[in-house]
C-alpha positions in Angstrom: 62.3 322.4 55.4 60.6 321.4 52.5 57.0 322.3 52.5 55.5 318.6 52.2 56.8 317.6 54.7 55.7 320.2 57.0 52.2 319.7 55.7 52.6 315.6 56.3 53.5 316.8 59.8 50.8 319.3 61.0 48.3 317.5 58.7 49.1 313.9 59.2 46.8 312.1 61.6 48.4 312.1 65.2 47.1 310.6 68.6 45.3 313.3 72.9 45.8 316.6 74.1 44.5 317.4 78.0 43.7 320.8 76.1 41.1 322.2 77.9 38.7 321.2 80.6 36.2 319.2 80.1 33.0 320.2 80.6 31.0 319.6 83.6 27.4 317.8 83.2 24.9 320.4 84.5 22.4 322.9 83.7 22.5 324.6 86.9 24.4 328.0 86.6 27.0 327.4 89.5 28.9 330.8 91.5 32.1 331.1 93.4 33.5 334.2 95.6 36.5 334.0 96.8 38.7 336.7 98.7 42.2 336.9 99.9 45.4 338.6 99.6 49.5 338.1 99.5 52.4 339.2 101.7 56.2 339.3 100.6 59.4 339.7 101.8 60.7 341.1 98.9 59.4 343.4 95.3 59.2 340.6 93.7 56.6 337.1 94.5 57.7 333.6 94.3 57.9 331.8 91.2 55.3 329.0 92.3 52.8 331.8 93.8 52.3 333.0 90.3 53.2 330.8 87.2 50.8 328.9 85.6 47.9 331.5 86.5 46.8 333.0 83.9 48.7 336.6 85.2 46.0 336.5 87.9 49.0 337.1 90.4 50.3 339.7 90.7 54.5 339.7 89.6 55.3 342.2 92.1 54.4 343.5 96.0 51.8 342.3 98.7 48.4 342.5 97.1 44.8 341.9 98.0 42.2 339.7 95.7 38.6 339.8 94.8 37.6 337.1 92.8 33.8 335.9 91.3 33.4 333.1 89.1 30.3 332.1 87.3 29.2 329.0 84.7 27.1 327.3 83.1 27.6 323.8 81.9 26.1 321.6 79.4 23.2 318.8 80.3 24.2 316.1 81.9 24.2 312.9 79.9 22.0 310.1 81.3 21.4 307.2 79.6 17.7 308.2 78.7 19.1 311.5 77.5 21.5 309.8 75.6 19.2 307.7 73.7 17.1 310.5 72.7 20.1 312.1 71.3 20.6 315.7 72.9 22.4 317.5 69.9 22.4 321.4 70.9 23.3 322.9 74.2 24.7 326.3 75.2 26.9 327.2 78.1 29.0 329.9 78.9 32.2 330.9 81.7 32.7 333.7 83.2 35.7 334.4 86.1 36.6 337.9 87.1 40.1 338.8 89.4 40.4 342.4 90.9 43.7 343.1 92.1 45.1 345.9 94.7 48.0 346.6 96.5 50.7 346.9 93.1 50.6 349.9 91.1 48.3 348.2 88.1 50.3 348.7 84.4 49.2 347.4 81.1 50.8 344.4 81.7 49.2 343.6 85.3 46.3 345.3 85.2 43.6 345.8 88.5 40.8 343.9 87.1 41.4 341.0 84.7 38.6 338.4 83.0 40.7 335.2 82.8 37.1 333.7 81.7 34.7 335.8 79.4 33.0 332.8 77.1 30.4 331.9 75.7 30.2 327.8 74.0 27.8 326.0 72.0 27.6 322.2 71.8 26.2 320.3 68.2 26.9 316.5 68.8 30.8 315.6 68.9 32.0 319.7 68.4 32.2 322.8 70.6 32.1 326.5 69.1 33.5 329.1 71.6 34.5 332.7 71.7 36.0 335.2 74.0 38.4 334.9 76.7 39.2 330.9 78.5 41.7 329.3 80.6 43.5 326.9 78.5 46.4 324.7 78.3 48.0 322.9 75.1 49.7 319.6 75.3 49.2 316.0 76.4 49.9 315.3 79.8 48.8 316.4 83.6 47.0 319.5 83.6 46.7 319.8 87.2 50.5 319.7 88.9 52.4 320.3 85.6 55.4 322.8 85.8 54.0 324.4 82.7 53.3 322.6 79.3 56.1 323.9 77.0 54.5 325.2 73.9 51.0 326.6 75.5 51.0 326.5 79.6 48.1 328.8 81.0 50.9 331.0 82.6 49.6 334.5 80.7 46.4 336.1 81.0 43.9 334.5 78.3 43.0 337.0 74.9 39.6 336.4 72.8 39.6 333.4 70.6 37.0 331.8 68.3 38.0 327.9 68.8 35.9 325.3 66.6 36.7 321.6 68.1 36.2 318.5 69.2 36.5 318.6 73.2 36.6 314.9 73.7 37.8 312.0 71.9 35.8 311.2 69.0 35.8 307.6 68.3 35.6 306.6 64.4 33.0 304.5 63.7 34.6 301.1 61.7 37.4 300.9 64.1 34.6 299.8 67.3 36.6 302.3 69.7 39.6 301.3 68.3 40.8 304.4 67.0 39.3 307.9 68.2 40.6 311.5 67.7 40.5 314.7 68.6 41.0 318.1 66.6 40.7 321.8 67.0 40.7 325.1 64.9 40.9 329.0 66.6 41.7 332.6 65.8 42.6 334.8 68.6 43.3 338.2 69.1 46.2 339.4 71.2 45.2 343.0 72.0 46.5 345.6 73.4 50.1 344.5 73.8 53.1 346.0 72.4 52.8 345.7 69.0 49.1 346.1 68.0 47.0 344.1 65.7 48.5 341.0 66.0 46.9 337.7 65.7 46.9 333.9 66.8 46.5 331.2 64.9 46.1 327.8 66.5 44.9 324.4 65.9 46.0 320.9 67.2 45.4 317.4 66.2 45.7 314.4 68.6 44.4 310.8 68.3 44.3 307.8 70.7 44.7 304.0 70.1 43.1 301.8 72.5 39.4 301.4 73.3 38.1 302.7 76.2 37.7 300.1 78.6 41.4 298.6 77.5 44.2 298.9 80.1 47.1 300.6 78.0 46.0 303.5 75.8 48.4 304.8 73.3 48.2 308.9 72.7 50.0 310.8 70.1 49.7 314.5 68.3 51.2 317.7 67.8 49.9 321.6 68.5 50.6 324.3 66.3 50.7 328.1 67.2 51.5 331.3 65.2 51.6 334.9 66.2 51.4 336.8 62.8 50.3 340.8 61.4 50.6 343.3 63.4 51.9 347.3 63.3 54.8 349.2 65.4 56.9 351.8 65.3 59.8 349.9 66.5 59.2 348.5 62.9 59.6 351.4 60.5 62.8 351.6 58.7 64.0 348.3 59.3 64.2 345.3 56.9 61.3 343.5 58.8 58.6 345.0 57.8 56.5 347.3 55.3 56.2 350.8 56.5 56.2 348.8 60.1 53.2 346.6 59.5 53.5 342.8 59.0 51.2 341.2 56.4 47.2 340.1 57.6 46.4 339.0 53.8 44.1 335.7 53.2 47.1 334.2 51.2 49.4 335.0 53.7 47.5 333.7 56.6 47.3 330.2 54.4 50.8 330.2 54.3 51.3 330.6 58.2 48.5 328.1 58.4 49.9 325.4 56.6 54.0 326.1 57.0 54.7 327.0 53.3 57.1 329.4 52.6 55.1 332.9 50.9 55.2 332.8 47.1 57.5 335.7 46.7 60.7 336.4 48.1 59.7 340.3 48.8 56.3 342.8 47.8 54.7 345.3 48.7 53.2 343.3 51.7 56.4 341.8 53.0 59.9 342.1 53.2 62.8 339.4 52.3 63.2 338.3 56.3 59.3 336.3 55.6 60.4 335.4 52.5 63.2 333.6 53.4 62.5 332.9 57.0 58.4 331.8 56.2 55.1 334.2 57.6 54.9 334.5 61.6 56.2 333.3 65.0 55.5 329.9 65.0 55.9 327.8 68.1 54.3 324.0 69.1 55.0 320.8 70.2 54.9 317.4 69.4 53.1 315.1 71.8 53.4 311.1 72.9 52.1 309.1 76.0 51.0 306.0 77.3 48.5 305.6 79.7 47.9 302.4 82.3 45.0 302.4 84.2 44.5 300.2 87.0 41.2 299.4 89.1 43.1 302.0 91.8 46.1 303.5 89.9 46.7 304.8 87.5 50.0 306.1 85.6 50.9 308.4 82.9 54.3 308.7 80.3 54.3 311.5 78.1 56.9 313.9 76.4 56.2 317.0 74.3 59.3 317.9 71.9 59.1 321.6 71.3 60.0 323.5 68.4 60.3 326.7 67.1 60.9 326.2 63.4 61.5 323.6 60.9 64.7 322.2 62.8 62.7 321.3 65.6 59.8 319.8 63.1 62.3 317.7 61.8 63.5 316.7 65.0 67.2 318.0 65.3 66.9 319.6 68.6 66.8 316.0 70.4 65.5 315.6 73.3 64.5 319.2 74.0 61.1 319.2 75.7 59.2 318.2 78.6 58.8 314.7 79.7 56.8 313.9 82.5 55.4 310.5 84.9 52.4 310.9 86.0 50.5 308.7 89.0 46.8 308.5 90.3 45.7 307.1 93.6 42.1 306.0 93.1 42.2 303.3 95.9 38.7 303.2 97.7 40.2 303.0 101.6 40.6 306.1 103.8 44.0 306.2 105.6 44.8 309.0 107.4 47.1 310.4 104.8 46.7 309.5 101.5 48.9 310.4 98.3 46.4 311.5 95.5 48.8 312.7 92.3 52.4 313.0 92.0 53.8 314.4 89.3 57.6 314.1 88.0 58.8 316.1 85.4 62.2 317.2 83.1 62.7 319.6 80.9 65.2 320.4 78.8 65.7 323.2 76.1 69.8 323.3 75.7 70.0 321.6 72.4 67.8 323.6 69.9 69.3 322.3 66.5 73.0 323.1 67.6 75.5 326.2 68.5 75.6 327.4 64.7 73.2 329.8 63.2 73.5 329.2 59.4 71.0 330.9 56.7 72.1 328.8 54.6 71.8 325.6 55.9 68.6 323.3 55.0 68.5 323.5 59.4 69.9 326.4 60.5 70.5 325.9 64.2 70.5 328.1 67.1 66.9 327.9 67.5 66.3 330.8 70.5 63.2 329.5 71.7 60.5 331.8 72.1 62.6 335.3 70.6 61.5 336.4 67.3 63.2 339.4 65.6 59.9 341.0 64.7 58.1 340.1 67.5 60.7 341.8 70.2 58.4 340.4 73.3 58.9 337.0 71.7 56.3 334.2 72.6 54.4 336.1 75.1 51.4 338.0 76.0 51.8 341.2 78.2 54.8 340.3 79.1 54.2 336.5 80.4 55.4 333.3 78.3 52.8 332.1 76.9 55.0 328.8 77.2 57.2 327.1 79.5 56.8 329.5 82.5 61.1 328.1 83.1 62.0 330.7 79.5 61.4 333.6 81.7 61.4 337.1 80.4 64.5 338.8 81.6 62.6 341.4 83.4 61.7 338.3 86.1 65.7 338.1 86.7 68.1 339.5 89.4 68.9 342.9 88.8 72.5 342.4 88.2 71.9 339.3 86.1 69.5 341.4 83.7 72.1 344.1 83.4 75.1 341.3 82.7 72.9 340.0 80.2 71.6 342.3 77.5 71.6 340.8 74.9 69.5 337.6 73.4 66.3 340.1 73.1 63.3 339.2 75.8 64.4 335.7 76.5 68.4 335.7 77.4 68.0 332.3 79.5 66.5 329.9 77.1 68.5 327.0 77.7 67.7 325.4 80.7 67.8 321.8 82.6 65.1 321.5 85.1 63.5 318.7 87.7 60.6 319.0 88.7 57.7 317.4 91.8 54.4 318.0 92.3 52.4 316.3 94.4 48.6 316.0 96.1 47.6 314.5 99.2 44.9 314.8 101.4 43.7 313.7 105.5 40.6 311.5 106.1 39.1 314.5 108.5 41.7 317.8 107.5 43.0 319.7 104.1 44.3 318.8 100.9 48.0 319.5 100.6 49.9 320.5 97.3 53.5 321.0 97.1 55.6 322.1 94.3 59.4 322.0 94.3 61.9 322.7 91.3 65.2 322.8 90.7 67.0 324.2 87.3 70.3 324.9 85.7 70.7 328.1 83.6 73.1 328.5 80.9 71.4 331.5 79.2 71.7 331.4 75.1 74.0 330.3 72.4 74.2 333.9 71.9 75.2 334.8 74.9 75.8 332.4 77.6 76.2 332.7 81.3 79.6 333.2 82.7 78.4 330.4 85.2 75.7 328.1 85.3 73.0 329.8 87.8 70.6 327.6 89.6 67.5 328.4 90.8 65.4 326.5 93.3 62.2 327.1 94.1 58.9 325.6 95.7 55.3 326.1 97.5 53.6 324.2 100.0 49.8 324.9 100.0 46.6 323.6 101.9 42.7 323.5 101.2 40.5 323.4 104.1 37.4 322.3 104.0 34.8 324.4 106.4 31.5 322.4 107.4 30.1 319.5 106.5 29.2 320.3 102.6 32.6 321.7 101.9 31.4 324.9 100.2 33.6 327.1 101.9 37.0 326.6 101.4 40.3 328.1 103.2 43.2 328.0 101.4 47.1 328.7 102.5 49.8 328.6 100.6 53.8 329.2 101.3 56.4 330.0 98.7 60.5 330.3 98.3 62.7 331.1 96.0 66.6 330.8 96.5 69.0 331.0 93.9 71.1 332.8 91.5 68.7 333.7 88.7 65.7 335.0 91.0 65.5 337.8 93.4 65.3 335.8 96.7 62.1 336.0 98.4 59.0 334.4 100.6 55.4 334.8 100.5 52.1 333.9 102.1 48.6 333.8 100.9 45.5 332.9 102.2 42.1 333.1 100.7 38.5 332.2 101.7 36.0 330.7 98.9 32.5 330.5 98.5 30.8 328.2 96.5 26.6 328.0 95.2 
């Protein structure tokens, strides 16, 4: 790919990301407590009991949970405040998980801090550090099956993120035009190759003023898993004496997609050369948004990619698309449908059969495996993406032994559907349910024999106790049948506190 127009594309304005939560408007430093525990029928727990948790679930066996949360939140915004023009605040997260029952490993450690952060607010930007519960990508972030470049289904690792955390409208366009941007570093430690790094940023932009019905959304994220040392390493044409390169001019190539200056030196060998800096993964967002008086519906698609083919858009359609509804209708039924969430993904193209060095595209994409990075896109051994390009480890036994080869990820082509939905009773619990269905067809390097599908789905159920609601029960089934998972069914059931 040439390198303009890699730079047109990652620097180009774009249009919103749902990237991280917005913040909650109070000074008041709010706690939670909540304590519960899991039973299965089999070693390994559902898929929709633990994807898209941050690795706060445990992957295998009946466990028990302890689990304290803890936050502080900027001032709210009145209007009185807002005239006087409250620049500064501070704020800071903190949520802490202690598992038991499964033998804890590196990989699903006893105690985890899915939050650990500290933010500070000066006018439209946010500077944070440490660990936070993220997602990357423009759609719902509450009954999504997992966005496809950055999903919140692995434990978070520090970052230092610089951005804007809502829309920033620019000022000639009266609201017309508004954007939103966003620079980190992060820090994958302790994982299997050590002293890696993250680079990250994202660019999105929205057309429509705020009070119009139909907003417009575009914008892509970019992500790049680069330096690092491991034995695995030494001797082999990837890297130097088993260390990949962390110098300031090779980080700016990773950063802005060129290829390095050299085709080999003493900091890297002639696979970065010709194959560019890093593990680079992202997507490319689009939506559009009606909102109603009391609904409210959502379009989007992100179109992954995994290198320059994808940028260029020759994996067609791969990605998630998803429709989104809201129910904000002011009568109380008995039942009421609050969300429902519809999506499809797709990852079987990726740029064709045919891997040619060659080629201006080269095809074969093998989403989320990285020759130098042998753990692909993940982080302690969860995808750090789609939670649906599972790690094979997650697989049947005899499917995993059928299958070895295609590195950590031999099933990354897959065709799933997708339903989420949200309801709740006038006087009872709010109900979620999650049900998928996908098709498997493994790798262009090694398909399946057969197409194995995999269904899979939870039913779960807040209950509010007394009048003020803070204490909460929560239930929650889960199932997996299929051909790709180990069959199984759990329970969990947890009691919160809240202050």
């Amino acid at each position: 790919m040439q390198t303009g127009y890699f730079l047109a594309v990652l620097l180009g304005l774009s249009i919103p990301s749902t990237w991280a939560q917005s913040a909650q408007d109070s000074t008041t430093i709010r706690y939670s407590v909540e304590v519960g525990g899991g039973i299965t029928s089999a070693p390994q727990n559902p898929f929709w009991l633990r994807s898209n948790q941050y690795n706060s679930i445990p992957i295998r066996g009946s466990f028990g949970t302890l689990r304290f949360g803890a936050q502080r939140d900027y001032k709210r915004q009145t209007d009185s405040t807002a005239r006087r023009k409250r620049r500064f605040d501070w704020g800071f997260g903190l949520y802490a998980v202690g598992n038991a029952g499964p033998q804890p490993t590196s990989e699903n450690p006893a105690i985890l801090l899915p939050d650990a952060f500290v933010k500070l607010r000066f006018g439209q930007f946010e500077l944070f550090g440490g660990n936070r519960r993220e997602v990357a990508g423009l759609g719902d972030t509450l009954l999504t099956s997992g966005f496809v470049a950055w999903s919140g289904n692995a434990q978070p690792f520090p970052k230092i993120q610089l951005h804007t955390p809502n829309f920033v409208p620019i000022g000639f366009t009266k609201k017309l035009l508004a954007f939103r941007v966003g620079y980190a570093h992060g820090w994958l430690v302790n994982t299997y190759i050590q002293g890696s790094y993250l680079h990250q940023k994202y660019l999105y932009g929205r057309l429509g003023k705020p009070h119009w019905r139909f907003q417009f959304y575009a914008g892509l994220n970019h992500q790049v898993q680069w330096g690092g040392h491991a034995d695995y390493l030494i001797g082999t044409p990837l890297a130097v004496n088993g260390s990949l390169s962390t110098s300031f001019q090779d980080y700016l190539s990773l950063v802005t997609g060129r290829y390095p200056d050299a085709l080999q030196n003493d900091r890297f060998t002639e696979f970065d050369g010709t194959n560019r800096l890093g593990n680079h993964v992202g997507s490319y967002d689009v939506a559009i948004e009606w909102k109603g008086k009391t609904y409210n519906w959502l379009l989007y698609h992100q179109h992954m990619y995994d290198d320059a083919s994808g940028l260029a858009l020759k994996n067609l359609p791969d990605g998630l698309t998803g429709l989104r509804f809201l129910n904000h209708s002011p009568t109380k039924p008995t039942f009421r449908f609050q969300r429902l969430v519809l999506e499809w993904l797709t990852t079987t193209d990726q740029s064709g059969p045919v891997f040619d060095p060659y080629a201006r595209w080269q095809g074969a994409d093998n989403y989320f495996n990285h020759s130098q990075y042998i753990q692909g896109w993940s982080y302690k051994g969860r995808t750090l993406g789609t939670p649906f390009i599972l790690p094979r480890t997650d697989f049947k036994p005899e499917v995993n032994n059928a299958y070895t080869g295609n590195g950590y990820y031999p099933n990354n082509r897959v065709v799933m559907w997708y339903m989420g939905a949200m309801g709740t009773f006038r006087q009872g619990p709010l109900l979620t349910a999650r049900v998928s269905y996908s098709r498997n067809f493994g790798s262009y390097k090694q398909p399946f024999l057969d197409v194995l599908h995999q269904f899979s789905t939870s039913l779960g159920a807040q209950w509010p106790l007394g009048k003020r609601s803070r204490t909460v029960l929560t239930t929650l089934l889960a199932l997996d049948r299929g051909e790709l998972l180990p069959d199984s069914f759990a329970s969990y059931i947890s009691l919160k506190k809240f202050w």
